[in-house]
C-alpha positions in Angstrom: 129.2 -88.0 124.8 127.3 -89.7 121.8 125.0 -92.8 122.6 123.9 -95.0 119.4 120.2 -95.9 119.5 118.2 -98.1 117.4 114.9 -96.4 115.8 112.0 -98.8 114.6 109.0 -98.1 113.5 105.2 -98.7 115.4 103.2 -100.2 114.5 100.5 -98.0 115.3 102.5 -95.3 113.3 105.1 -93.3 114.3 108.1 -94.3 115.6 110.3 -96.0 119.1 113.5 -96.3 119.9 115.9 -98.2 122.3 119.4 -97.4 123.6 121.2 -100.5 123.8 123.8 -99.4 126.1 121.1 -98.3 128.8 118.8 -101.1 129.7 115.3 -100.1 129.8 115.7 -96.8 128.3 113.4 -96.7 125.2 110.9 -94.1 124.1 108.5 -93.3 121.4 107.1 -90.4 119.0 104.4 -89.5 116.7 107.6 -87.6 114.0 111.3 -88.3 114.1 111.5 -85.0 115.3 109.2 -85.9 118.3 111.2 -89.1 118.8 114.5 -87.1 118.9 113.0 -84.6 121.9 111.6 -87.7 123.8 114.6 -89.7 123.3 117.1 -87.0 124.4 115.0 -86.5 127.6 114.7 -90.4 128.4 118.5 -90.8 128.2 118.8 -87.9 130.6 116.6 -89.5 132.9 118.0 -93.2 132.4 121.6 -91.5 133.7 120.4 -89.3 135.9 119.5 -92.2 138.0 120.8 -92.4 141.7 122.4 -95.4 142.4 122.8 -96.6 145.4 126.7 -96.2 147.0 128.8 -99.8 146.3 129.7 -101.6 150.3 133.1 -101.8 150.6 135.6 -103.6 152.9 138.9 -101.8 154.1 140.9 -103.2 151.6 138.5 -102.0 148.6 138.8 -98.1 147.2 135.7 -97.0 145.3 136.6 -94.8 142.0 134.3 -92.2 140.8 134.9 -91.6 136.9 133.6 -89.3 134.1 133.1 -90.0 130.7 
């Protein structure tokens, strides 16, 4: 799987990034190298999140997909 993120840099030096198609998953680092460890590891966490099982009626069927 390959997820596009934007890279800007800080202000206070270094750099951040954001990964538009995962709201709320952003990280930072001091070197693009550092950036690249944290941002692997914040996308991991972002989809690692449980979420809570969808109600359904008896006329609704719930898939379960991977991408």
């Amino acid at each position: 799987m390959k997820i596009k993120a934007i890279v800007h840099d800080a202000e206070e030096g270094g750099f951040w990034a954001e990964v538009p198609a995962i709201p709320g998953c952003a990280t930072q680092g001091e070197t693009m190298e550092e950036l690249l460890v944290n941002l692997r590891e914040a996308i991991q966490g972002c989809l690692a999140v449980e979420v809570v099982p969808p109600q359904t009626t008896k006329t609704q069927r719930v898939l379960e997909i991977a991408v």
